[in-house]
C-alpha positions in Angstrom: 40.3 25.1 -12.5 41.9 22.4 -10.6 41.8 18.9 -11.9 40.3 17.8 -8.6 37.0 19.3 -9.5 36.6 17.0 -12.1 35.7 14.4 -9.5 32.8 16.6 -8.4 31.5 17.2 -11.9 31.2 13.5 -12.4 29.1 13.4 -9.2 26.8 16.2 -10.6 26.6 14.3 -13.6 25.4 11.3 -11.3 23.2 13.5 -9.6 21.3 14.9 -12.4 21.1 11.2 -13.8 19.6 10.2 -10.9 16.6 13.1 -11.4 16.6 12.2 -14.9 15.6 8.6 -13.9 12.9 9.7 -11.0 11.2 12.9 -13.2 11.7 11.5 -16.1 9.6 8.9 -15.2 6.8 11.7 -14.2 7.4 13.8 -17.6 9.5 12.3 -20.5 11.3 16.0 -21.2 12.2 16.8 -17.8 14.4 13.5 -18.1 16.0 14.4 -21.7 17.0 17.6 -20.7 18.8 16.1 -17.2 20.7 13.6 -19.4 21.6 16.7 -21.6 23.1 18.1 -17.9 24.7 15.2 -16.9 26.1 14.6 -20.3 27.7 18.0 -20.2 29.1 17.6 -16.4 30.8 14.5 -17.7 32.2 15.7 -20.1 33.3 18.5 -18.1 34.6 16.2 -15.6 36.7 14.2 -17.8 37.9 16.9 -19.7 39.3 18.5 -15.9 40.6 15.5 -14.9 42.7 14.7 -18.5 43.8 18.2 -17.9 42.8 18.3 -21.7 41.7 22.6 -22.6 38.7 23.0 -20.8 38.0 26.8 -20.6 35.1 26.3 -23.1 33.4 22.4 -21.7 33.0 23.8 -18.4 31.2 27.0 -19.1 28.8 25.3 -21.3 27.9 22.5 -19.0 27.5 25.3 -16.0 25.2 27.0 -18.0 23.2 24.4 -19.7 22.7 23.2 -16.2 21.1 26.1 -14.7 19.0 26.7 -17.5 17.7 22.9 -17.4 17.3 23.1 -13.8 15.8 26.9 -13.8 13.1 25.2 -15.9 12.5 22.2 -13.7 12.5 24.2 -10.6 10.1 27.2 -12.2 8.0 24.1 -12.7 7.8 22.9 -9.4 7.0 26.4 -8.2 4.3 26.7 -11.0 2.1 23.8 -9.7 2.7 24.4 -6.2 1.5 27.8 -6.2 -1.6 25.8 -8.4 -2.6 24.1 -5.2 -2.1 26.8 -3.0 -4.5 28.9 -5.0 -7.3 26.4 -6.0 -7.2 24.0 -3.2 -8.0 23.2 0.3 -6.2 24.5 3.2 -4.8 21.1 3.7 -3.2 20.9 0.3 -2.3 24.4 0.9 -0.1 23.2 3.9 1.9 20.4 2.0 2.5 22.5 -1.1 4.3 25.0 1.1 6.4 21.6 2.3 6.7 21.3 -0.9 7.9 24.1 -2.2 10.0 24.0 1.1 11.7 20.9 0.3 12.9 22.2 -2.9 15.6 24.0 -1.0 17.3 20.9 -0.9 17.9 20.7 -4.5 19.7 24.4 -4.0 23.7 23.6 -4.2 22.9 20.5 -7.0 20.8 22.9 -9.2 22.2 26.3 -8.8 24.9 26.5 -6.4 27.7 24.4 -8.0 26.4 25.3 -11.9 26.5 28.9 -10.9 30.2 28.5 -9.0 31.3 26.9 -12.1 30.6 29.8 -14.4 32.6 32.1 -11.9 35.5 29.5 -11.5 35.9 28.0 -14.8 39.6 29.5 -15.0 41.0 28.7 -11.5 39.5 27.3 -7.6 40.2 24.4 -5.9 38.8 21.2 -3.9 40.3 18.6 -1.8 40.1 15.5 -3.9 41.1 13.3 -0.8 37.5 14.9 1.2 35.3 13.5 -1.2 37.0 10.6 -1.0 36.8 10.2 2.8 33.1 10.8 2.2 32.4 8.0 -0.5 33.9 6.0 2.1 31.8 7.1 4.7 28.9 7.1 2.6 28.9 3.3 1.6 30.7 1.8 5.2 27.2 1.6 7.0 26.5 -0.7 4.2 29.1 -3.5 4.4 29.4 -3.7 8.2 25.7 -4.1 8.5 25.8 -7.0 5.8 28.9 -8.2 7.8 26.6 -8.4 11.0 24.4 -10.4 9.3 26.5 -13.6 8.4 25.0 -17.1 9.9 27.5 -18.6 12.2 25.7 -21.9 12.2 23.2 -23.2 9.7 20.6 -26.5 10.0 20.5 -29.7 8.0 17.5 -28.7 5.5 14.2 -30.1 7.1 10.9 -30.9 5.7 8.9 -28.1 7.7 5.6 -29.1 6.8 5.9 -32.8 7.4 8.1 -32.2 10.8 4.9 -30.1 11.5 2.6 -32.3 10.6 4.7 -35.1 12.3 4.3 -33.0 15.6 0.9 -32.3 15.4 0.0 -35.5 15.0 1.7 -36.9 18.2 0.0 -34.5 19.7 -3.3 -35.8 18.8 -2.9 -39.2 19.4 -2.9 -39.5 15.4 0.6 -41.6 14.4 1.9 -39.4 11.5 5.1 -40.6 10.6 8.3 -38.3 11.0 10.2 -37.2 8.1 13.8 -38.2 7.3 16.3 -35.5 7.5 19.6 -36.7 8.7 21.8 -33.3 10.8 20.8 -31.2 13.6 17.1 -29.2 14.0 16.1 -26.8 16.5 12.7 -25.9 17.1 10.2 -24.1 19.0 7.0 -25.8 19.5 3.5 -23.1 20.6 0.3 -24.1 21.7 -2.2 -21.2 20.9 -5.6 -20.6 21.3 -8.0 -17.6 21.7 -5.4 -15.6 20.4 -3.2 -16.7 24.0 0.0 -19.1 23.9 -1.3 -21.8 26.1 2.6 -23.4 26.1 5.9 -22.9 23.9 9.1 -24.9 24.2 12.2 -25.4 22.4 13.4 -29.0 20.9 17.0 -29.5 20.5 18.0 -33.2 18.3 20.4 -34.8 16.3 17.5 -35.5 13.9 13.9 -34.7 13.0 12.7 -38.7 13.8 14.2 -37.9 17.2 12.9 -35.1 18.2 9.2 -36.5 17.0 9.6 -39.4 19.2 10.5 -37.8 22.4 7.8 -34.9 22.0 5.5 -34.3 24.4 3.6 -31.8 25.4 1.5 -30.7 29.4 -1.2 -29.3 27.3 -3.9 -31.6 26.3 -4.8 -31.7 22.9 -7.6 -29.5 22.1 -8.8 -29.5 18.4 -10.0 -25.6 18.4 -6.2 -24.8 19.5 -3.1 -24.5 16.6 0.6 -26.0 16.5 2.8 -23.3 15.6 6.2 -24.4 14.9 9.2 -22.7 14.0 12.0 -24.2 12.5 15.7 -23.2 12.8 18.2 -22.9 9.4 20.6 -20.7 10.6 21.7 -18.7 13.5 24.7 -16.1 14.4 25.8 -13.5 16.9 23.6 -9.7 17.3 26.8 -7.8 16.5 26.3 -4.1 16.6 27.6 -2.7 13.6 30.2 0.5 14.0 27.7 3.0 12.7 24.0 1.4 13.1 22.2 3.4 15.8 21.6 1.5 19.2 17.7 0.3 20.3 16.5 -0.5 17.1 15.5 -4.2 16.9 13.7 -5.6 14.2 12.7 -9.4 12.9 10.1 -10.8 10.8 7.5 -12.9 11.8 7.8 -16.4 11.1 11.3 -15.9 9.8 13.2 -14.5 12.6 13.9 -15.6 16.6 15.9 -14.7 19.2 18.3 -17.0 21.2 18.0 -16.3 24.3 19.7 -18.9 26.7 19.6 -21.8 24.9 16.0 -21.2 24.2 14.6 -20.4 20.7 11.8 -17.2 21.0 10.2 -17.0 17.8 9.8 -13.6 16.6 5.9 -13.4 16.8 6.1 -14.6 20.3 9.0 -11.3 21.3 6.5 -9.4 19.8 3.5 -10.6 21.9 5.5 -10.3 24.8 6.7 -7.3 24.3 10.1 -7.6 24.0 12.5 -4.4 25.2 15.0 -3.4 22.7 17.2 0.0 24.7 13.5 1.0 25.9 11.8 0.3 22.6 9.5 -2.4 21.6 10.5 -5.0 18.9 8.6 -4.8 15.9 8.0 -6.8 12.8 10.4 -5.7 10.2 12.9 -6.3 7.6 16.1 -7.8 9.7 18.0 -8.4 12.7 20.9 -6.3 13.0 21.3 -4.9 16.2 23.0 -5.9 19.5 21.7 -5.4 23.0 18.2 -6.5 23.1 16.7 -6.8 26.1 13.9 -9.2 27.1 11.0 -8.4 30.3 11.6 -12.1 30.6 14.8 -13.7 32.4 18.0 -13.5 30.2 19.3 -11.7 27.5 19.2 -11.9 23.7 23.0 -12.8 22.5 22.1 -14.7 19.3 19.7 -14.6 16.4 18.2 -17.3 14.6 16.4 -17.5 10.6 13.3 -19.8 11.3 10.5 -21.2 9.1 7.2 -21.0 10.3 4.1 -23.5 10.2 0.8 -23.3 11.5 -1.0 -26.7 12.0 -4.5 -27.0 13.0 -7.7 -30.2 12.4 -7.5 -28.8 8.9 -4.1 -29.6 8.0 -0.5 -27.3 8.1 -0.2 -24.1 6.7 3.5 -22.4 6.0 3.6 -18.4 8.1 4.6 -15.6 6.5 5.3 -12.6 8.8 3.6 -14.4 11.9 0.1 -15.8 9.8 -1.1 -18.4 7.3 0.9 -18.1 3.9 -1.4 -16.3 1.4 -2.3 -18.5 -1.7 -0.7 -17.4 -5.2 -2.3 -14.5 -7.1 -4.5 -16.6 -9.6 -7.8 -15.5 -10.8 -9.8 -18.3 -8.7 -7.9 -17.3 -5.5 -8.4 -14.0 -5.6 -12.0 -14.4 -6.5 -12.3 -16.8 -3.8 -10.7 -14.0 -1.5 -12.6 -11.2 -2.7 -15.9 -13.0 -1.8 -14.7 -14.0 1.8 -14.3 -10.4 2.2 -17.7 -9.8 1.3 -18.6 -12.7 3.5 -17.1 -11.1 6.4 -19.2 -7.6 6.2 -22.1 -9.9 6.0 -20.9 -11.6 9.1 -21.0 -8.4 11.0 -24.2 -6.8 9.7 -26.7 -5.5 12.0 -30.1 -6.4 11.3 -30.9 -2.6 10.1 -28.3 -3.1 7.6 -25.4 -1.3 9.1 -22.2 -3.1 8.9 -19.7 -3.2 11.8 -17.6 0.1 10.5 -14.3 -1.9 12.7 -13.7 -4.9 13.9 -10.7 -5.0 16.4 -8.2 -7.9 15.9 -7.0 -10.2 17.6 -10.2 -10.1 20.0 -12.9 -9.7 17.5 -14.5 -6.5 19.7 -16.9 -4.1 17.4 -15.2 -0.5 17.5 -17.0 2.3 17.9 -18.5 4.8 15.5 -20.0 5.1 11.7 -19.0 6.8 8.3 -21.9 7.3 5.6 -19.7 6.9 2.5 -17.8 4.5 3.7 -21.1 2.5 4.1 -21.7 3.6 0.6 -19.0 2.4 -0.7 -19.2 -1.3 1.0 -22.2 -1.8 -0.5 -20.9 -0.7 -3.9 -18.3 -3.6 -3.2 -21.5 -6.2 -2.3 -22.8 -5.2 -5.3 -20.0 -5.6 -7.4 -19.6 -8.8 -5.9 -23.1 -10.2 -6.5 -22.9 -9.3 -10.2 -19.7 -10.8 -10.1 -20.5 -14.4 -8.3 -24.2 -14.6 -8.3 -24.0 -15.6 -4.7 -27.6 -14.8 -3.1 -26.5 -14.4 0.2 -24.5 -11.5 -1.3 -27.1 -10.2 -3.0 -29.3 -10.6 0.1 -26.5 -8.3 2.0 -26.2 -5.7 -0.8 -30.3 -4.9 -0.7 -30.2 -4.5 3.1 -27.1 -2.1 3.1 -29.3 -0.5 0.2 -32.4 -0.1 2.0 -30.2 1.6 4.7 -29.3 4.6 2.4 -32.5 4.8 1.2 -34.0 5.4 4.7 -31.3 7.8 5.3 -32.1 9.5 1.8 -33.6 13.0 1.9 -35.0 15.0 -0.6 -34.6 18.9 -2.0 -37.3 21.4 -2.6 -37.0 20.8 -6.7 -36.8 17.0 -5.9 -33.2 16.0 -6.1 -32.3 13.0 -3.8 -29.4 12.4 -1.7 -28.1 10.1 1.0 -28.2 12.4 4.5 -25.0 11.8 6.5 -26.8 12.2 10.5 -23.7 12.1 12.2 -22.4 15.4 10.1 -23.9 18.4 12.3 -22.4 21.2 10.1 -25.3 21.4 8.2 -23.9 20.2 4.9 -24.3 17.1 2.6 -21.3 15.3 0.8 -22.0 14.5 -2.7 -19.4 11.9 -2.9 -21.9 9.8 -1.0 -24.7 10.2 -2.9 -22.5 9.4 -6.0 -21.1 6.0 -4.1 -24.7 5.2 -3.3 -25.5 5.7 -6.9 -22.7 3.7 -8.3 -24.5 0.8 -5.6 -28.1 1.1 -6.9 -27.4 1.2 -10.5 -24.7 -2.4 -10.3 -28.0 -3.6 -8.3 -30.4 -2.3 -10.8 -33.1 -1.5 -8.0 -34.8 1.8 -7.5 -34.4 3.0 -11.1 -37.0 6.4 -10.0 -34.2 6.9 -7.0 -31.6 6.5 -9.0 -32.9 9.5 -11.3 -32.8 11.5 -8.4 -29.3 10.7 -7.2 -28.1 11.7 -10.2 -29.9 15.0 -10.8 -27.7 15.8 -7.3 -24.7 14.5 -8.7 -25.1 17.1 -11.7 -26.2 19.9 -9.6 -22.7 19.6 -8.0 -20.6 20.2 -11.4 -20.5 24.4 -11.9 -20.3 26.1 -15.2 -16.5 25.1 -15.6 -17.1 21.4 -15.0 -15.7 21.5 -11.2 -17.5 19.2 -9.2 -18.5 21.0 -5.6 -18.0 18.6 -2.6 -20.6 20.0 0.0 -24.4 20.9 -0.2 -26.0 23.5 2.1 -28.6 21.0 3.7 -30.5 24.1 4.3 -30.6 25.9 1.6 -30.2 22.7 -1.4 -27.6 25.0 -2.9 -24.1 24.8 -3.3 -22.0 27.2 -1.9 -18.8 28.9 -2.7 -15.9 26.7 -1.4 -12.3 25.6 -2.3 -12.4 22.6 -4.9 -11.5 19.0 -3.4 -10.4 16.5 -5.4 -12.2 13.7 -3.5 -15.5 15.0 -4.8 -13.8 16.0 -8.5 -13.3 11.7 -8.8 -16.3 10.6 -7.2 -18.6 13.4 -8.6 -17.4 12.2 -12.5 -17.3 8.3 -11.6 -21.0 8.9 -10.5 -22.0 10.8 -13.5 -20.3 8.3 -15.6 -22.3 5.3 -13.8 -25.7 7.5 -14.3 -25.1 7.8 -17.7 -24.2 4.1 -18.3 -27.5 3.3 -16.3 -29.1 5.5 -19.4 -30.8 8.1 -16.7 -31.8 11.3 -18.0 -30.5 14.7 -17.4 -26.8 14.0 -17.2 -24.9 14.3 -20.4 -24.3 18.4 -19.8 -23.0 17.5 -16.9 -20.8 14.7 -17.3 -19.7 16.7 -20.6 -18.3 19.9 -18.5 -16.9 17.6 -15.7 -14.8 15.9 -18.1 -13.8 18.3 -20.4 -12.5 20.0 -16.9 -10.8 17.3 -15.8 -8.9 17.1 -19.2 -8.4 21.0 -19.2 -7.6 23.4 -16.4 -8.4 21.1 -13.3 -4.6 20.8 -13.3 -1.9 22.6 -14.7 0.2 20.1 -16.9 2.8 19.1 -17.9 3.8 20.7 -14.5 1.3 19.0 -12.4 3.7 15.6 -13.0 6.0 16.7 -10.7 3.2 17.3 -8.2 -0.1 16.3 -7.7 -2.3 15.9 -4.8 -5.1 14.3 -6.6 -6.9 11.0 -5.9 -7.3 7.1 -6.9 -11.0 7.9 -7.9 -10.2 10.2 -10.5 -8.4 6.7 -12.2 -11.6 5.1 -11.3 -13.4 7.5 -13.0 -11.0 7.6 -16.0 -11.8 3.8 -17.1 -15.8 4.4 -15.8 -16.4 7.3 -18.5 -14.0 5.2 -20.9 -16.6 2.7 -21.3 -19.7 4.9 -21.6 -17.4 7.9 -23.9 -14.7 5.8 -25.5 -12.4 8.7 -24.1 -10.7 8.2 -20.7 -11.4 11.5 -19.2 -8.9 12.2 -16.6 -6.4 9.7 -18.1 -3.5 12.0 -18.2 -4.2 13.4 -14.1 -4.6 9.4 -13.5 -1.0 8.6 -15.1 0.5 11.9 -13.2 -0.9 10.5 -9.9 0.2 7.4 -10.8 3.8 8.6 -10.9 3.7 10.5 -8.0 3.0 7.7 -5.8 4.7 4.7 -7.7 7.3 4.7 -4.9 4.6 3.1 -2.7 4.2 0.3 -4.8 4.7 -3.2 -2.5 7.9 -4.6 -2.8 7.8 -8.2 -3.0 9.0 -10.1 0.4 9.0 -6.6 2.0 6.9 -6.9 5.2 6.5 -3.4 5.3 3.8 -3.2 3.2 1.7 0.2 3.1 -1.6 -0.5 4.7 -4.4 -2.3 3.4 -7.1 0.3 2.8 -4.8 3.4 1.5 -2.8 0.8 -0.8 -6.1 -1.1 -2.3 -7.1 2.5 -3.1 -4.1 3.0 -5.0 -4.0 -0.7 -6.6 -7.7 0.3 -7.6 -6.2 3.4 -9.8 -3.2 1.7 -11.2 -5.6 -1.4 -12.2 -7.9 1.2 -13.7 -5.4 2.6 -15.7 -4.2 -1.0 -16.5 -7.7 -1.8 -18.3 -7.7 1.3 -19.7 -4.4 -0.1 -21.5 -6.2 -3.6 -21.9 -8.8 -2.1 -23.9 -6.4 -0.3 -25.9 -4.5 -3.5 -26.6 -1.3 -2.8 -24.2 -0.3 -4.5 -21.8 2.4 -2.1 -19.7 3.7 -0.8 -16.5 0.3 -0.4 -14.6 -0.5 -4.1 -15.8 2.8 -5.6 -13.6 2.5 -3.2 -10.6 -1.8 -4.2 -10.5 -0.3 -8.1 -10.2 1.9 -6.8 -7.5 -0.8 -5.4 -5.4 -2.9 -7.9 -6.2 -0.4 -10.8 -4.4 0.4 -8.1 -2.1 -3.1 -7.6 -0.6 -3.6 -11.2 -0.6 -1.4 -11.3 2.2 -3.4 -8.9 4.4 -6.6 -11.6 4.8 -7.4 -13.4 7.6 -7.9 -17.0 6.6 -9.1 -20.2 8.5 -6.0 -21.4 9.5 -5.3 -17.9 11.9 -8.2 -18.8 13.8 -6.1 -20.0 16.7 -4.5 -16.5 16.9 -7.8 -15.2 17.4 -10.4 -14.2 19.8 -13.3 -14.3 17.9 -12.1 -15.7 14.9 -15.7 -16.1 13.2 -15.7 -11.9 13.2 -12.3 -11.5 11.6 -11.6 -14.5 9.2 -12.1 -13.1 5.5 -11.4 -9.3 6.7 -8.1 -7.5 5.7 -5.8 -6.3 8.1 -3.8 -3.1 8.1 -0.6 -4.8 8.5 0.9 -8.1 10.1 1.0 -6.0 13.5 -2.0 -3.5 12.6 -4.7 -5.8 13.1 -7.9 -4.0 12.7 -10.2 -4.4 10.4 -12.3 -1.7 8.3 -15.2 -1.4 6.5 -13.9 0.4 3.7 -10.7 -1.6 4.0 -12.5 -4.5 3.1 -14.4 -2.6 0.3 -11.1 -1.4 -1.5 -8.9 -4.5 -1.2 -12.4 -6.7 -2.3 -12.9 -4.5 -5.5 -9.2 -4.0 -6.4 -9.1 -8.2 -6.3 -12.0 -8.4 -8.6 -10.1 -6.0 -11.1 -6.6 -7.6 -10.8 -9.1 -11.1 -11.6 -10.4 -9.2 -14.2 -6.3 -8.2 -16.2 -5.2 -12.0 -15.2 -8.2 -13.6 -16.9 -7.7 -10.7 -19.8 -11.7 -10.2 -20.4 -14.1 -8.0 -19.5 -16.3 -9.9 -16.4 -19.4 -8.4 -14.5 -18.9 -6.0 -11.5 -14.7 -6.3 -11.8 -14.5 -3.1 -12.7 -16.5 0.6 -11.8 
């Protein structure tokens, strides 16, 4: 073989390290046996490339790797056909992705091994093309970091006092000015109701200037904010060689746009909608690309790094991505924000003890529509919460959202109970409901008869292998045939578990065959840690029947879920966050799993990605000082966004990112406190 080839054994050797580090991470021997691989291809490699005898090294390492990889693969395949035979037809569809997408691993895994079993005495490749194509392969990077460089950069200022400073000229309040010495630009807003009433640029040779001279047309108004925006660097939007045209991108409160002299702040492109080749711009990680082009006179030739502040009667707030600055992760702050969010559902409760299921931002408008568990499950949250903070009001909220169920509560022939979903008309009855219901009226510890009868449901869901059915035949009060869901395998066991901790009768059979399922044939491991489709409540569940069993049943599904989606784990100063709901879901899991290491006495992986989320969702609240950017502020203030740009607000959002704060309070303070956890 030609010497050449060594150079694209040491790349399979980096390939196979590189699937050592992502599967091993999923299951420990999958990763031992691709360092075995990539061991062999390097050796392979240098042996080709030292020209050293290498009939024997290359052989070996081809054949090693195929049998390494023919287990891997035969893996994959093993649990993908697993969820095309036991689950729904919507796992069904994305295991046939799957086991579609596995076609890319072809020419790493068998293609090249196999070519080097047939070749391993002569064949050729053109050293000089994989050269060319490192090159090409790393060039995007460096001109797009080369587009980047500031051209200009600001004498540091004092943000918050040049803020302050402003807003009290504006008022009529004398605040003195700050002392930074250099150049500042500046944009200056006036907003209210969600609407920028006036925005203007400030160009000075210092800070104590620019305060002097400023003056505003709008009259000061104590319900409207001062957002200002202050330059520290600026450059030219060069278009890198290979970056694709009409994608624009800047961060709220970090980024702005030049656009004739006049400072646009990044929020503000947004609002108006700026045009980037036909596309809007959006909040996102950096500016990069040439040729935007504004709706509004002039085009965009420069770029500009700002820092934001937010000043309102209350005092001055720093922005991060276009709203108030979230406080740090400590215990009382997210305590304090866990309890706003309650505070908020309460704010929007109807009388009947239905909360407002959305709540549109900016405006504050009630959307439309309703969703039974998710009702359920916010007032598992208020519950939580009052046996958490004692707050009465809380309380007060919890008993009317539990009176709701309770009037929507119907009963079988043999007297099982179970919350009736109205706005289902297929005729059937979701047990996860009743079991959220259930996990809501036992944290209250009202309705102990009721509660028997929710749980007698729950049990009549699990079948004779421990499988928990997700849908009752309203008709009938039996459970039909049907394909196995994993939504109702978590909540079905985490409302077993609460039963059982509540000491109500008839459930220990069931809870015994649910969780002896869970740990046996609900999932085929060790292959289902290379896929799983399961759920955050089966985690939940995991730490729930840990307490009552001292055995965390479902622990190893949790951890192989856990792996699967540790790639959507926030990213610290990333501002594209996944959104609130779907990631306090997830935080919920990886902060059950990282009690169920607390209690063991570890303190590990889940512990440091449950702080992440937990500073991570911090920054999805809507706090006091965004009421100028809103409608009807009083609606939305204590509710958690989707995203900076996303602005709705949900029900279950609220109930997710509220419980997951109680449980990240919960690891921080390192002791077990009432309602943090399921």
């Amino acid at each position: 073989m030609h010497r050449s080839i060594g150079l694209v054994n040491l790349v399979q050797g980096g390939v196979y390290l590189f699937f050592a580090a992502e599967l091993g991470a999923r299951w420990a021997p999958a990763g031992w046996m691709l360092w075995l691989a990539a061991g062999l291809q390097a050796l392979a490699g240098l042996s080709l490339l030292s020209q050293r005898a290498q009939a024997k090294v290359v052989p070996v390492a081809a054949g090693v790797s195929l049998l390494v990889c023919g287990v891997i693969l035969g893996l994959h395949v093993q649990v993908g056909a697993h969820i095309i035979e036991r689950f729904t037809p919507v796992a069904d569809k994305q295991s046939w992705a799957f086991l579609g997408s596995l076609g890319a691993a072809l020419p790493w895994a068998v293609f090249f091994p196999l070519g080097q079993l047939f070749a391993s005495l002569r064949g050729r490749v053109a050293g000089a093309g994989a050269g060319v194509a490192a090159l090409v392969a790393v060039l995007p990077f460096f001109t797009e970091r080369a587009a980047l460089a500031p051209e200009t950069t600001y004498a540091a200022q004092d943000g918050a006092g040049l803020t302050a400073a402003l807003y009290g000229r504006w008022s009529g309040v004398a605040s003195a000015a700050p002392a930074a010495p250099g150049a500042a630009l500046v944009n200056v807003s006036v907003v209210k109701g969600g609407k920028v009433l006036e925005s203007k640029t400030l160009r000075s040779d210092s800070s104590g200037e620019l305060v002097n001279t400023f003056t505003l047309e709008t009259a000061y108004d104590p319900d409207a904010g001062l957002v200002v925006e202050v330059a520290t660097a600026e450059g030219a939007l060069r278009l890198p060689p290979l970056a694709p045209k009409g994608i624009g991108i800047l961060r709220p409160g970090e980024d702005g746009l030049l656009i004739d002299g006049e400072l646009l702040p990044a929020w503000q492109a947004w609002q108006h909608t700026v045009a980037v080749e036909g596309r809007a711009v959006v909040p996102g990680v950096d500016v990069s690309v040439l040729n935007l082009k504004l709706l509004k006179a002039g085009k965009a030739r420069r770029w500009a790094r700002t820092q934001g502040f937010v000043a309102t009667a209350a005092g001055v707030t720093p922005m991060k991505l276009g709203w108030a600055a979230p406080p740090a992760a400590e215990p009382d702050a997210l305590l304090a924000a866990a309890l706003a969010g309650g505070r908020h559902i309460l704010h929007n409760m109807g009388a009947d003890g239905r909360y407002a299921y959305q709540v549109i931002g900016p405006t504050g408008d009630y959307g439309k529509g309703y969703n039974f568990p998710r009702h359920a499950g916010g007032t598992w949250f208020l519950s939580r919460l009052a046996s958490r903070t004692g707050d009465a009001e809380i309380r007060q909220g919890a008993l009317l959202g539990l009176e709701y169920m309770k009037r929507n509560t119907r009963t079988t022939q043999d007297g099982r109970a179970y919350v009736y979903d109205p706005t289902r008309n297929d005729g059937k009855a979701w047990v996860g409901t009743t079991a959220l219901g259930l996990l809501a009226f036992t944290e209250a510890g009202v309705e102990p008869e009721l509660q028997a009868r929710y749980a007698a449901f729950i049990a009549s869901a699990v079948d004779e292998r421990g499988a928990v059915r997700g849908d009752m035949d309203v008709a009938t009060g039996e459970w039909p045939k049907q394909d196995e869901v994993t939504y109702a395998q978590g909540q079905g066991l985490l409302g077993l578990a609460a039963a059982e901790r509540a000491g109500l009768p008839g459930v220990k059979e069931a809870l015994d065959r649910a969780a002896a399922y869970v740990d046996g044939d609900y999932w085929t491991l060790p292959a289902a840690n290379f896929k799983i489709l399961d759920e955050h409540w089966m985690c939940i569940a995991a730490v729930a029947v840990h307490e009552v069993r001292g055995v965390a049943a479902g622990e190893a599904v949790c951890r192989a879920y856990l792996a699967d989606q540790a790639r959507y784990a926030p990213t610290p100063g990333n501002p594209e966050q996944p959104l609130a709901g779907p990631a306090a879901g997830l935080a919920e899991a990886v902060i059950a799993l990282a009690e169920i290491d607390r209690r063991k006495g570890l303190k590990a992986t889940p512990y440091d990605r449950a702080i992440r989320y937990g500073a991570s969702l911090l920054g999805n609240a809507y706090q006091a000082a965004d009421a100028p950017f809103l409608g009807r502020p009083e609606r939305l203030i204590g509710g958690f966004r989707d995203r900076p740009w996303k602005l709705m607000v949900q029900v279950d959002a609220v109930q997710h990112v509220g419980c997951a704060l109680l449980g990240v309070e919960q690891l921080l303070r390192g002791e077990a406190l009432p309602g943090a956890m399921p």
